[in-house]
N, C-alpha and C positions, 0 to 999 in steps of 0.2 A: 863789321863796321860799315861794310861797302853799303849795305841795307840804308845806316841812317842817313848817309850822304845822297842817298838816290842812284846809286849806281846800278844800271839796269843790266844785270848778267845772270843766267841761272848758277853760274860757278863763278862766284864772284873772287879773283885774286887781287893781290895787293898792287899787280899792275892795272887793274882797273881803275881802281882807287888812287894809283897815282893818275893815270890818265885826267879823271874828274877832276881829281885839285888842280891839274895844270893846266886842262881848259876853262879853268872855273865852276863852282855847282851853280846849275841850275835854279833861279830864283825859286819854283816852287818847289824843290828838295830844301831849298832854304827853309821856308817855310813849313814845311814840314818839320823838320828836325826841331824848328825852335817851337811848335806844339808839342811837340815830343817832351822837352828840355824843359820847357814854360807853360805848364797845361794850366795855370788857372791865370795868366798873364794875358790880357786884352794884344797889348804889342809886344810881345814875346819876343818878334824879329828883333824889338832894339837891343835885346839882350845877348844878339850876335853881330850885328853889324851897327855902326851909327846909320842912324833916320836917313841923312845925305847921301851919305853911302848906297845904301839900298836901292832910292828913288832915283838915283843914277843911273843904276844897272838894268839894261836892257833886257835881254835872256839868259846872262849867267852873271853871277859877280865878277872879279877879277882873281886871279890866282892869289895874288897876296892876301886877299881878305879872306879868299879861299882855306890858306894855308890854315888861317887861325880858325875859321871855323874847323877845319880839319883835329885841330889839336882840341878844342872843344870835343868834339866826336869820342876822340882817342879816350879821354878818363869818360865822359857818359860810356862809352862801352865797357870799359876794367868795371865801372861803379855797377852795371846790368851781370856783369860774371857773381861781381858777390852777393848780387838779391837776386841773383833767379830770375834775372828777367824780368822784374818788377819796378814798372816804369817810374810810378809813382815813390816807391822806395827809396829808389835811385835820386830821382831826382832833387826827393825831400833829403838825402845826406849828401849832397852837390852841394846844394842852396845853403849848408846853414855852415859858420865859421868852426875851424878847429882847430884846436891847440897846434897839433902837429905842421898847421900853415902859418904861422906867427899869428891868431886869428881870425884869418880869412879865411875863404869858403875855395872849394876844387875850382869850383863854377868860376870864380874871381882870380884865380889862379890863372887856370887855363887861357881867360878870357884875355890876360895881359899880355903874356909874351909864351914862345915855347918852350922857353925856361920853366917859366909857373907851368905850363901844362906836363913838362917832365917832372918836377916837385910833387904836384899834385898824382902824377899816375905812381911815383916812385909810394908814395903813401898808400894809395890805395894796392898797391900789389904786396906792401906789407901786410895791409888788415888782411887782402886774401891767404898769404901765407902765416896769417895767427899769429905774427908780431906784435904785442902788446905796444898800445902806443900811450 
């Protein structure tokens, strides 16, 4: 996950990856990521941070916005374990509503609180373990 965040290590641990969210990511790992997340989205970024938000931040966001982009990250990654790697996969079964979220989408999940992003991973680590849903 340290990848999507922009976390620059060739051995990248989960202290990195705390490091990054508590100094804030980097606006263009921002950016990045939400190409990643929003590849046919013109403003993609607003899909992670509000517009304000953004045009605020200097050279990194703030941790707390950090945080949630972070939890963003967390289910795009679980979602990239179950397709192989396959961004656009991914991303297309983030995006669309499912029963098992009261019919909302991972992506809307995540995006709320790190509640919904725990819901959201708890789900998707069931498809991975072949739980019928």
């Amino acid at each position: 996950m340290g990848e999507l965040l922009g976390v620059e290590s060739p051995h990248i641990s989960s202290f990195d990856i705390l490091n990054e969210v508590g100094e804030g990511i980097k606006i263009a790992n921002v950016k990045s990521l939400a190409k990643y997340l929003f590849p046919t989205q013109k403003t993609s970024v607003d899909n992670l941070v509000a517009r304000a938000t953004f045009a605020r931040a200097k050279k990194r966001v703030s941790p707390q916005v950090s945080e949630k982009i972070y939890d963003v990250a967390k289910v795009y990654s679980l979602a990239l374990l179950i397709y192989n790697q396959d961004y656009d996969k991914a991303s297309q079964f983030l995006s669309k509503p499912h029963q098992g979220l009261g019919g909302k989408s991972p992506f809307d999940m995540a995006k709320q609180s790190t509640a919904g992003a725990d819901i959201a991973a708890s789900l998707l680590e069931q498809i991975r373990a072949g739980v019928a849903l």
